[in-house]
PDB file of N, CA, C and O in Angstrom:
ATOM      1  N   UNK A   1      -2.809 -40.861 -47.157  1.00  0.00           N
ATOM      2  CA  UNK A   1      -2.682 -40.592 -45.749  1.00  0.00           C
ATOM      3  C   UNK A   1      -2.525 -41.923 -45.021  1.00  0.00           C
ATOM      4  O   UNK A   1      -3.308 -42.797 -45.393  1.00  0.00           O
ATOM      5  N   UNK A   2      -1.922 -42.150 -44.345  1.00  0.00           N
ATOM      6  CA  UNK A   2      -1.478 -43.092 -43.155  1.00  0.00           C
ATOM      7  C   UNK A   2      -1.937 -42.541 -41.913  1.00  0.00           C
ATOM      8  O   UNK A   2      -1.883 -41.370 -41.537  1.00  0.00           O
ATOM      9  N   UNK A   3      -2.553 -43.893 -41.132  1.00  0.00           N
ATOM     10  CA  UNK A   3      -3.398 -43.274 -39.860  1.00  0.00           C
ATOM     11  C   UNK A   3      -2.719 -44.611 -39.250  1.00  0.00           C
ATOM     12  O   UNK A   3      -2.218 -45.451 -39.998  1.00  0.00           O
ATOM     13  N   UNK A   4      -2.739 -44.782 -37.563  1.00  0.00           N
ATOM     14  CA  UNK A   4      -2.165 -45.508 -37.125  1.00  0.00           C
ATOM     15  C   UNK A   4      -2.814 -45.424 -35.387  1.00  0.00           C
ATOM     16  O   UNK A   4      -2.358 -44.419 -34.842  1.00  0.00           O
ATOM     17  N   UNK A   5      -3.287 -45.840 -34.912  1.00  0.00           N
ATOM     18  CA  UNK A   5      -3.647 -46.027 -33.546  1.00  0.00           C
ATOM     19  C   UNK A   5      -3.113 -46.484 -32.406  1.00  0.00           C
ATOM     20  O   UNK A   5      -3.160 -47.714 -32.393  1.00  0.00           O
ATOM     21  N   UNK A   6      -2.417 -45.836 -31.033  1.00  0.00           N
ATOM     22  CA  UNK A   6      -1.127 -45.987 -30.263  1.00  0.00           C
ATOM     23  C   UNK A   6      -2.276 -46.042 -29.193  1.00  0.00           C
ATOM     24  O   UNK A   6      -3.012 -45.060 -29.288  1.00  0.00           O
ATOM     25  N   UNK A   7      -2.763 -47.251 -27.829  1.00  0.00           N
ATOM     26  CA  UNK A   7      -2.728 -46.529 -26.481  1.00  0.00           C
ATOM     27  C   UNK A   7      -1.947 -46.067 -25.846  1.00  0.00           C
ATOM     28  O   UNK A   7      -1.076 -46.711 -26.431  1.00  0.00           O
ATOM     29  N   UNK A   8      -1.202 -45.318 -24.896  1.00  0.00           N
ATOM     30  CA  UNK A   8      -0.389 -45.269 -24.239  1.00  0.00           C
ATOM     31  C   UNK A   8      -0.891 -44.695 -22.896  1.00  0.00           C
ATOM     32  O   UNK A   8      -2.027 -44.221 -22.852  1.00  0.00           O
ATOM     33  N   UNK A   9       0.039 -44.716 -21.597  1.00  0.00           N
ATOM     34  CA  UNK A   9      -0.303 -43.905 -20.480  1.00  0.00           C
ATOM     35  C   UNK A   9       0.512 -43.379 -20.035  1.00  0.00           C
ATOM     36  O   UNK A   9       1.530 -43.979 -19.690  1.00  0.00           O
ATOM     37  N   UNK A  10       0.325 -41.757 -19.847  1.00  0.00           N
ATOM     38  CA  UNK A  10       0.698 -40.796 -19.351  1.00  0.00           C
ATOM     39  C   UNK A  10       1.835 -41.277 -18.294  1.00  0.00           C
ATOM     40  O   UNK A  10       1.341 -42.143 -17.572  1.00  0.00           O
ATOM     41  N   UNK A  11       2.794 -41.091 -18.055  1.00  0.00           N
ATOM     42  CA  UNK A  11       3.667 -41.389 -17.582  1.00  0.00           C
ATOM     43  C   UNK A  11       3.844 -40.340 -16.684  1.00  0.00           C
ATOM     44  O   UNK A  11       3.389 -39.363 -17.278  1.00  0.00           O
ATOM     45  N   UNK A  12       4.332 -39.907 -15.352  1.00  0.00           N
ATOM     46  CA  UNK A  12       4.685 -39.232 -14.326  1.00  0.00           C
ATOM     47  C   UNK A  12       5.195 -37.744 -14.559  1.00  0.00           C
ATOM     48  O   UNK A  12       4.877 -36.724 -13.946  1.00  0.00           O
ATOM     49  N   UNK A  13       6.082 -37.913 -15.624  1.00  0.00           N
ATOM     50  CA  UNK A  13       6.600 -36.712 -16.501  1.00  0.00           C
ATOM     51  C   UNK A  13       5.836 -35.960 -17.161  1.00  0.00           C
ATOM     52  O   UNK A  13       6.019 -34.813 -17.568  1.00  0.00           O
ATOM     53  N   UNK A  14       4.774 -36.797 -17.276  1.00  0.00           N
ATOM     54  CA  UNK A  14       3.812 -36.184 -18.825  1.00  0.00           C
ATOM     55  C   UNK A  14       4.655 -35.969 -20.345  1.00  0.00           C
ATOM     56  O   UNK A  14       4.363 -35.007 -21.056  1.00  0.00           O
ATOM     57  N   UNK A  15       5.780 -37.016 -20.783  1.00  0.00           N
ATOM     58  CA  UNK A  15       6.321 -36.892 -21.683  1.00  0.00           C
ATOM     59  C   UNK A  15       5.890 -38.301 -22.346  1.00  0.00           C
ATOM     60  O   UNK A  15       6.005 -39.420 -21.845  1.00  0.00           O
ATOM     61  N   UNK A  16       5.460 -38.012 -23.373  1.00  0.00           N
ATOM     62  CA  UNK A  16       4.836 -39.083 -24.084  1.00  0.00           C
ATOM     63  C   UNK A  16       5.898 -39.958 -25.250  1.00  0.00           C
ATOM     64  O   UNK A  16       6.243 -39.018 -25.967  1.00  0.00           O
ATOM     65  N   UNK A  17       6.319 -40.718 -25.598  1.00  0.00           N
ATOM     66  CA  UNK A  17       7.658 -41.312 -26.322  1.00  0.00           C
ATOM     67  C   UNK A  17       6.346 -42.560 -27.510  1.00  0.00           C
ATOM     68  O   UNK A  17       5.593 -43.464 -27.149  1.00  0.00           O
ATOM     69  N   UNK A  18       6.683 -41.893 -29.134  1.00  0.00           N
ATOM     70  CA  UNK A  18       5.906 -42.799 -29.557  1.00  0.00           C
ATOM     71  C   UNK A  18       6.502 -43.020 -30.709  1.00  0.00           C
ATOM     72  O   UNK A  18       7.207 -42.241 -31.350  1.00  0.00           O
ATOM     73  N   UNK A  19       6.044 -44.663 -31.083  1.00  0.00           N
ATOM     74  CA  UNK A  19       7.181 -45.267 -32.040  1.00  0.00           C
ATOM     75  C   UNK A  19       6.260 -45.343 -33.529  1.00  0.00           C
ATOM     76  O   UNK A  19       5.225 -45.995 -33.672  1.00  0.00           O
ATOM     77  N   UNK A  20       6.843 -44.610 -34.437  1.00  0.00           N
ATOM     78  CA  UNK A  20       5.653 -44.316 -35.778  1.00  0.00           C
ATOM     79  C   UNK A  20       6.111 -45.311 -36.816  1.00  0.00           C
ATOM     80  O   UNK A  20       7.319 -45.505 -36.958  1.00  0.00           O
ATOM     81  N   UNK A  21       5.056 -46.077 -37.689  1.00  0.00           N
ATOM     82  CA  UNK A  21       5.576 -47.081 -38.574  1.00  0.00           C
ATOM     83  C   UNK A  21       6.549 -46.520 -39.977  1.00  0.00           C
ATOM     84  O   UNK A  21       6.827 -45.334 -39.797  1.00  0.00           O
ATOM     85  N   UNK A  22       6.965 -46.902 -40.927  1.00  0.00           N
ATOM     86  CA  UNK A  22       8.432 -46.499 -41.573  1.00  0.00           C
ATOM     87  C   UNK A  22       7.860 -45.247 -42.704  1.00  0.00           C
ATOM     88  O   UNK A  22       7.678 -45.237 -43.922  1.00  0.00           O
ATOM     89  N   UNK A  23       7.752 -44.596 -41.999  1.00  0.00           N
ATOM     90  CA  UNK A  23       7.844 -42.892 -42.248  1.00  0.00           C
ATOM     91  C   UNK A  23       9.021 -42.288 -42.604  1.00  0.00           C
ATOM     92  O   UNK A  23       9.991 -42.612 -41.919  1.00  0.00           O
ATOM     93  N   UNK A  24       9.213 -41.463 -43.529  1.00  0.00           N
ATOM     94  CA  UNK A  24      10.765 -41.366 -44.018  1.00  0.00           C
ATOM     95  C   UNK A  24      10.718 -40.430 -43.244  1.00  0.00           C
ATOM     96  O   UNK A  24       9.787 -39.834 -42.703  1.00  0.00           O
ATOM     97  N   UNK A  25      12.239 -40.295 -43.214  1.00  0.00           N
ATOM     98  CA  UNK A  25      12.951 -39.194 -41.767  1.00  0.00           C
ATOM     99  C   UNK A  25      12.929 -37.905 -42.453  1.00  0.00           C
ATOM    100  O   UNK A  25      13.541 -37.641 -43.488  1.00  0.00           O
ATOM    101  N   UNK A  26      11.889 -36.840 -41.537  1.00  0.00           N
ATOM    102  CA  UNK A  26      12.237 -35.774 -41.463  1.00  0.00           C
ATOM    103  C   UNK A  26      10.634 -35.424 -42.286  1.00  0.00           C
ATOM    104  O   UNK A  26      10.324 -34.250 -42.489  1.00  0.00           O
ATOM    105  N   UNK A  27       9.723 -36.548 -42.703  1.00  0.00           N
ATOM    106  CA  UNK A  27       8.620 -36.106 -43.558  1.00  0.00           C
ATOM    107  C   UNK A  27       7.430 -35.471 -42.111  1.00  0.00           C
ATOM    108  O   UNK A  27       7.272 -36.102 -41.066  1.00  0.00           O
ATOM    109  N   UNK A  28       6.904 -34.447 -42.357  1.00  0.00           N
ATOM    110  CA  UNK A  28       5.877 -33.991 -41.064  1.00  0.00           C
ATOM    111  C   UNK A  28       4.727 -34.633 -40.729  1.00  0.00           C
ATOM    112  O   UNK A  28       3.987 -34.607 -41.713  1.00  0.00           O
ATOM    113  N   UNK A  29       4.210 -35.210 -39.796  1.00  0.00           N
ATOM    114  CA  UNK A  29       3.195 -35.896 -39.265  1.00  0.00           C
ATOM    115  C   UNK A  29       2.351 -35.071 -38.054  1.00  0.00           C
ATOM    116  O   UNK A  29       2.837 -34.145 -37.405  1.00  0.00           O
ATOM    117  N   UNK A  30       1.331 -35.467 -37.931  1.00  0.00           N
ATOM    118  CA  UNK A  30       0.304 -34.683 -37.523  1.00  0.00           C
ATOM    119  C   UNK A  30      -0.373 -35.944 -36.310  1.00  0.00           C
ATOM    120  O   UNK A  30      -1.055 -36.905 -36.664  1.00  0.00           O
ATOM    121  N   UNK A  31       0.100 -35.572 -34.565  1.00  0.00           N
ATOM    122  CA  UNK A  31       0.030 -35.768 -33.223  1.00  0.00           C
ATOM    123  C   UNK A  31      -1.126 -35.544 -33.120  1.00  0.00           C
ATOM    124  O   UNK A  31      -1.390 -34.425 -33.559  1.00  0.00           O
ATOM    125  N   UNK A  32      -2.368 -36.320 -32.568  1.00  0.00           N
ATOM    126  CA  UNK A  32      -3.286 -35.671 -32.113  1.00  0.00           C
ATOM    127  C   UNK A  32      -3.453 -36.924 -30.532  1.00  0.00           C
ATOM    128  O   UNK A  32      -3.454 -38.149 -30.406  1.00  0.00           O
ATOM    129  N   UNK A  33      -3.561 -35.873 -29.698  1.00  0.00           N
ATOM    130  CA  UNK A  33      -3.856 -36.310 -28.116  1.00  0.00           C
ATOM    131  C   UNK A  33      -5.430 -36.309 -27.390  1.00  0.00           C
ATOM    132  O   UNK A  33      -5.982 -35.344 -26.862  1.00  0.00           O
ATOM    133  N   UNK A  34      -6.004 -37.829 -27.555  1.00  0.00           N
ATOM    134  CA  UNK A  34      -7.241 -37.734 -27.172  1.00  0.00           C
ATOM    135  C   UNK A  34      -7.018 -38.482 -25.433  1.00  0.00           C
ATOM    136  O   UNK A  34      -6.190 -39.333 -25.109  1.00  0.00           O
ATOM    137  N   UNK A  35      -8.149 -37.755 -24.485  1.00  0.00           N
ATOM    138  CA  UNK A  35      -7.899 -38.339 -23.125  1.00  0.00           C
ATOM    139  C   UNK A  35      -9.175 -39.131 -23.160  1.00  0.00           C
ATOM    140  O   UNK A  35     -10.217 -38.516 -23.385  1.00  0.00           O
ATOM    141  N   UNK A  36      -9.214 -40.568 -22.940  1.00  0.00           N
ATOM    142  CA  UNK A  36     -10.353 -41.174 -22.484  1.00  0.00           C
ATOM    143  C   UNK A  36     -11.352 -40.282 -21.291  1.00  0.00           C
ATOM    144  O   UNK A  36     -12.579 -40.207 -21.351  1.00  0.00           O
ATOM    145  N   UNK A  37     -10.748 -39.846 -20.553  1.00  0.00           N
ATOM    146  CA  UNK A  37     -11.512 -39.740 -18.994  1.00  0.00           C
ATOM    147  C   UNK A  37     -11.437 -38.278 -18.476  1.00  0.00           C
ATOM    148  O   UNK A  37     -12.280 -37.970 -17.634  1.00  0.00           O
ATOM    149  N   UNK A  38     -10.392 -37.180 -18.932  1.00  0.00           N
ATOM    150  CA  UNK A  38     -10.108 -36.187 -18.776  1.00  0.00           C
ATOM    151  C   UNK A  38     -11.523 -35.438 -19.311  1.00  0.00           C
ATOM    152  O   UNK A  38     -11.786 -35.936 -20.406  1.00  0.00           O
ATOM    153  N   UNK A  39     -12.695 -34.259 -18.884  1.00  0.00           N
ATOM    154  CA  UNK A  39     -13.136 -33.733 -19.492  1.00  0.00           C
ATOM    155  C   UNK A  39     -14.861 -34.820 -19.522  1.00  0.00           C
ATOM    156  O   UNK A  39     -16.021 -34.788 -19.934  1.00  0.00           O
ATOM    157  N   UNK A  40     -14.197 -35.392 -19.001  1.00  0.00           N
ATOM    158  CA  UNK A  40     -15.915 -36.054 -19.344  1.00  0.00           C
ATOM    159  C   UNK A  40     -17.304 -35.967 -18.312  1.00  0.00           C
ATOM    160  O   UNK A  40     -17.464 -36.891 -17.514  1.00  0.00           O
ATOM    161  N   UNK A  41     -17.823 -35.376 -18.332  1.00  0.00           N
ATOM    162  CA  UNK A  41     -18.904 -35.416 -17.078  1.00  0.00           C
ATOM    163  C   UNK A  41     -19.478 -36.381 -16.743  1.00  0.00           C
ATOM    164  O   UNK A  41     -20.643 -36.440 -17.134  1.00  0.00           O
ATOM    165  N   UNK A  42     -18.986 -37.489 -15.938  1.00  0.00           N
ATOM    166  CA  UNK A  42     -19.927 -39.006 -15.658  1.00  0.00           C
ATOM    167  C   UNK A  42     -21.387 -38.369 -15.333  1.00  0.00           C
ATOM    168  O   UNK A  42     -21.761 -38.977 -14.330  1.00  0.00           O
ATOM    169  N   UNK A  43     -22.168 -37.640 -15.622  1.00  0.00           N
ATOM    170  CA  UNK A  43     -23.679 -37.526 -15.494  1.00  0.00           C
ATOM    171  C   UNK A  43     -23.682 -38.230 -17.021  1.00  0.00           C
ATOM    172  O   UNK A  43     -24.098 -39.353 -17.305  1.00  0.00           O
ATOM    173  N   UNK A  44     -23.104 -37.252 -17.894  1.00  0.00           N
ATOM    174  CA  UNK A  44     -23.128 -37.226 -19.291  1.00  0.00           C
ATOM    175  C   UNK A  44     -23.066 -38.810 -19.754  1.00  0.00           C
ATOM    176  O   UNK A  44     -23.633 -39.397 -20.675  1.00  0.00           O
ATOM    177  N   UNK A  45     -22.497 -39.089 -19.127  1.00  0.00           N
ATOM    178  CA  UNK A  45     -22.074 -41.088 -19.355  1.00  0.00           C
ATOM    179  C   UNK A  45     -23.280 -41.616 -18.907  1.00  0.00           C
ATOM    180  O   UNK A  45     -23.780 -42.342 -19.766  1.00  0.00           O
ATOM    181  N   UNK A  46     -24.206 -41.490 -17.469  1.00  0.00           N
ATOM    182  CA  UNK A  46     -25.152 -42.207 -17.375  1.00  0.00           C
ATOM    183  C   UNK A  46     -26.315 -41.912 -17.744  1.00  0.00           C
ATOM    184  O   UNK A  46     -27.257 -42.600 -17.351  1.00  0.00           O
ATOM    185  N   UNK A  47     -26.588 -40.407 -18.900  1.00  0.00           N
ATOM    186  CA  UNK A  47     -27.399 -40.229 -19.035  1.00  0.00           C
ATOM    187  C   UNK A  47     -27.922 -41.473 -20.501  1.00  0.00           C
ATOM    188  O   UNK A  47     -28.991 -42.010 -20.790  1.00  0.00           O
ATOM    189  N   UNK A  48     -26.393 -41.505 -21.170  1.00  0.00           N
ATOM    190  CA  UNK A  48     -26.298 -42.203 -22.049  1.00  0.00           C
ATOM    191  C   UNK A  48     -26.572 -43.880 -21.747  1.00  0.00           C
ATOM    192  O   UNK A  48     -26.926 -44.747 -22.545  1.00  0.00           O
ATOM    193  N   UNK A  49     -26.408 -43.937 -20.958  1.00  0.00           N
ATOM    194  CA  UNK A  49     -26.501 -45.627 -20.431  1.00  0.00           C
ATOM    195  C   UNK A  49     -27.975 -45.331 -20.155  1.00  0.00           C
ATOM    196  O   UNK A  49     -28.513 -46.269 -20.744  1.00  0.00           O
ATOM    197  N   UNK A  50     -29.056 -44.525 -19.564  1.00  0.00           N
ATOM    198  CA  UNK A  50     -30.238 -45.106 -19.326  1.00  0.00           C
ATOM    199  C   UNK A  50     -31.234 -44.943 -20.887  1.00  0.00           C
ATOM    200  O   UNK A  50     -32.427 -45.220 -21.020  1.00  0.00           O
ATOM    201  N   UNK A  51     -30.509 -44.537 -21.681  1.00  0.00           N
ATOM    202  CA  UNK A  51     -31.018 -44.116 -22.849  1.00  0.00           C
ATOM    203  C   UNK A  51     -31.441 -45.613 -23.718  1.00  0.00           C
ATOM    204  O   UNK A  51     -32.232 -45.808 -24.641  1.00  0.00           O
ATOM    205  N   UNK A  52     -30.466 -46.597 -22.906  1.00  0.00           N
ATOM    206  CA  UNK A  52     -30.914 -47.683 -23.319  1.00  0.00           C
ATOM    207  C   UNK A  52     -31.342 -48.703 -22.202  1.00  0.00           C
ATOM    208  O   UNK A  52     -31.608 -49.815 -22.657  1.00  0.00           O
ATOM    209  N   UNK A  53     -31.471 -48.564 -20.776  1.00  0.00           N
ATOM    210  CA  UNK A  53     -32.172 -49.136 -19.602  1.00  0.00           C
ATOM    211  C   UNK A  53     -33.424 -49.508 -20.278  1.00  0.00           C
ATOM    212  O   UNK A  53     -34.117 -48.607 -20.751  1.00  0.00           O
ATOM    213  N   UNK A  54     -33.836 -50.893 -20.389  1.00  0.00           N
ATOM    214  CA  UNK A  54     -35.364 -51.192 -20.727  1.00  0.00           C
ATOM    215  C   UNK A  54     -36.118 -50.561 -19.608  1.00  0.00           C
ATOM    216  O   UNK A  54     -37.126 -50.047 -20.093  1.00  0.00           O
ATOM    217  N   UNK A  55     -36.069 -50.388 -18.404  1.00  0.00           N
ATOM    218  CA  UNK A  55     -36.679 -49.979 -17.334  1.00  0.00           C
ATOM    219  C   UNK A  55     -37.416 -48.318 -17.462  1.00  0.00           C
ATOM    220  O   UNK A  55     -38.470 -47.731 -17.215  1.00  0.00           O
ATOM    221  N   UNK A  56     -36.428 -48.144 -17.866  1.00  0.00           N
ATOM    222  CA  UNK A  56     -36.563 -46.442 -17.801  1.00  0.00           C
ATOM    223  C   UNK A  56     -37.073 -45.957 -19.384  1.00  0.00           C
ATOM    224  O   UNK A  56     -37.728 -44.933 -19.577  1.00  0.00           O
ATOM    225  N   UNK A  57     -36.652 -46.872 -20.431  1.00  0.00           N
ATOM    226  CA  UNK A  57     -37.282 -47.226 -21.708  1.00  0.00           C
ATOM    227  C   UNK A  57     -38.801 -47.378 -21.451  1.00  0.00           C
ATOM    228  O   UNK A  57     -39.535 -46.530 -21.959  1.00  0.00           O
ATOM    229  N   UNK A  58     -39.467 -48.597 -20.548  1.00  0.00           N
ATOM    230  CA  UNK A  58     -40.616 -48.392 -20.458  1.00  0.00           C
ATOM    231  C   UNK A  58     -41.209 -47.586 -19.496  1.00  0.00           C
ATOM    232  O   UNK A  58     -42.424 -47.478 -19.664  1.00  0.00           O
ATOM    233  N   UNK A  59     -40.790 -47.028 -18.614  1.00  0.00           N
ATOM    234  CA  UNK A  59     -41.604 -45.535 -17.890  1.00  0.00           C
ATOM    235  C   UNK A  59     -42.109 -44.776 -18.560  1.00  0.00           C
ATOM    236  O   UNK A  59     -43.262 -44.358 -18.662  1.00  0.00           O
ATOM    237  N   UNK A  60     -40.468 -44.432 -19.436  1.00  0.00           N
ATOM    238  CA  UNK A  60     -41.113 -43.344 -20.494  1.00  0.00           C
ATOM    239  C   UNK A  60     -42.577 -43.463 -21.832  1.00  0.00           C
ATOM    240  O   UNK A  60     -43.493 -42.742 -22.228  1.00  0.00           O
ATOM    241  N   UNK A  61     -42.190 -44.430 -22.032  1.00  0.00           N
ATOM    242  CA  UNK A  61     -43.488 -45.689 -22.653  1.00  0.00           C
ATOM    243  C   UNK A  61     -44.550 -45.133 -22.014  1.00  0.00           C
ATOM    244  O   UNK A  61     -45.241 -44.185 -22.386  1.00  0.00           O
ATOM    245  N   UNK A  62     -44.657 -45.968 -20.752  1.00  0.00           N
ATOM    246  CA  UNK A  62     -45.670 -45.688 -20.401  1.00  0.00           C
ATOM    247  C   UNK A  62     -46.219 -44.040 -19.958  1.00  0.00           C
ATOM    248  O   UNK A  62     -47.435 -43.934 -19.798  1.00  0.00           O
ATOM    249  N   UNK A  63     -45.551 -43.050 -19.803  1.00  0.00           N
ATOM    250  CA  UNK A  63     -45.720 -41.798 -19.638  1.00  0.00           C
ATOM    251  C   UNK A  63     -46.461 -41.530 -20.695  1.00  0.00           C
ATOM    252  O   UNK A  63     -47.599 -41.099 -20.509  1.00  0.00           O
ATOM    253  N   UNK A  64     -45.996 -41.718 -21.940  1.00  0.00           N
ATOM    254  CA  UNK A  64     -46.366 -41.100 -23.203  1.00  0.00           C
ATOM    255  C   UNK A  64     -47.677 -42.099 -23.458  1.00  0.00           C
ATOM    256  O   UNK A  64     -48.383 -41.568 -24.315  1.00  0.00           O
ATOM    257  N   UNK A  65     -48.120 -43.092 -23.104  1.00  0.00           N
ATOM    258  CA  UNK A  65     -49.723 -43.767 -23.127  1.00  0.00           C
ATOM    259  C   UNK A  65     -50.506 -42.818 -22.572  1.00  0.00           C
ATOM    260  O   UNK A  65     -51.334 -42.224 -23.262  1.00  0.00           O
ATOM    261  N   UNK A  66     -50.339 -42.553 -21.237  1.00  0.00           N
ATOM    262  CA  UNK A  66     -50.795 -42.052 -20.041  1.00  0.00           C
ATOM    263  C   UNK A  66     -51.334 -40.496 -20.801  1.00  0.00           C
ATOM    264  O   UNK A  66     -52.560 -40.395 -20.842  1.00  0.00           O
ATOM    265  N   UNK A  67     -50.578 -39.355 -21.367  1.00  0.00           N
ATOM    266  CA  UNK A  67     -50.603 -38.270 -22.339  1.00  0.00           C
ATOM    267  C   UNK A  67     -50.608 -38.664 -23.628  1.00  0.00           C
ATOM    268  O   UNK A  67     -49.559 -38.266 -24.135  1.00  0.00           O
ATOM    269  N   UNK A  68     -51.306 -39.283 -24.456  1.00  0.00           N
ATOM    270  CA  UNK A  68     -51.621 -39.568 -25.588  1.00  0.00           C
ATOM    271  C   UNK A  68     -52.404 -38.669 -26.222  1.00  0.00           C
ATOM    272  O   UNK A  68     -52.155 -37.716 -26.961  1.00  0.00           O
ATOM    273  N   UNK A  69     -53.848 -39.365 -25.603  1.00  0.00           N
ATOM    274  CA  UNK A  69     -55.700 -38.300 -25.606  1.00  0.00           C
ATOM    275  C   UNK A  69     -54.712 -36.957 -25.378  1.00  0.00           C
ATOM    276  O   UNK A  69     -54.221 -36.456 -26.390  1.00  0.00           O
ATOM    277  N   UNK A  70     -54.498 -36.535 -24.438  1.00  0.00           N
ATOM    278  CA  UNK A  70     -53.977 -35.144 -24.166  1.00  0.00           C
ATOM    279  C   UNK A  70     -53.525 -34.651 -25.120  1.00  0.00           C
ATOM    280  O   UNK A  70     -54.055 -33.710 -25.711  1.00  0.00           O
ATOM    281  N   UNK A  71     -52.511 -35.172 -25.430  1.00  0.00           N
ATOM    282  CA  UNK A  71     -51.887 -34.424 -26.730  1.00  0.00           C
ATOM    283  C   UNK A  71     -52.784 -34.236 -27.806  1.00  0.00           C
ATOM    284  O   UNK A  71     -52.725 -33.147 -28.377  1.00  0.00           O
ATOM    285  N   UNK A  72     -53.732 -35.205 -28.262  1.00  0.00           N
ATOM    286  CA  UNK A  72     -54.109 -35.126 -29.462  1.00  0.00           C
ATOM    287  C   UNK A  72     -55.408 -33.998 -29.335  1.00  0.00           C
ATOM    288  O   UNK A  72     -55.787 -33.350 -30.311  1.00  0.00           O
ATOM    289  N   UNK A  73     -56.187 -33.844 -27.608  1.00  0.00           N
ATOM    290  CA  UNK A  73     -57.040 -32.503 -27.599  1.00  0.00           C
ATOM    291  C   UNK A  73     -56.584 -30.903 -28.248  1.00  0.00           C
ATOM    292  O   UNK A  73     -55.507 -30.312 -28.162  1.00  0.00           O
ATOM    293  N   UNK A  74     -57.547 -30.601 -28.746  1.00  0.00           N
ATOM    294  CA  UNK A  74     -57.231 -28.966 -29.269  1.00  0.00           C
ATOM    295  C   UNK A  74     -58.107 -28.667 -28.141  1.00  0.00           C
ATOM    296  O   UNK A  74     -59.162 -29.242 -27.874  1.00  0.00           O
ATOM    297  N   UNK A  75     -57.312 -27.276 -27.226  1.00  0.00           N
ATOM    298  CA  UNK A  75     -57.852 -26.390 -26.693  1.00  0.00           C
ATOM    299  C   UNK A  75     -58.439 -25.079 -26.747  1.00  0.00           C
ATOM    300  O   UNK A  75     -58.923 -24.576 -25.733  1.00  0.00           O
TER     301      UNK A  75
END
């Protein structure tokens, strides 16, 4: 299998024109169309960015000190 990686941008037409390395003519190849930005929920993006915020890293830290004893009581 041959794999090959193109950016390109959408052009006005929405007709996409792409130049494939020396593939014999007429053998079938397999198009796949990924959109960076189309489809993405920017919540979804910053939920991922505070996942690594040291700030919000240690709140949660400290939340889980704060409920420790708690957790470990049987009621």
């Amino acid at each position: 299998m041959l794999a090959f990686h193109q950016t390109v941008t959408v052009p006005q037409d929405h007709i996409l024109h792409l130049r494939v390395p020396n593939i014999p003519k007429g053998e079938e190849v397999e198009v796949l169309v990924l959109s960076k930005q189309n489809g993405v929920d920017p919540r979804i993006a910053q939920i991922a960015l505070a996942a690594k915020d040291p700030l919000f890293l240690q709140d949660i830290q400290e939340i889980a000190d704060d409920f420790k004893f708690v957790d470990s009581e049987h009621i």
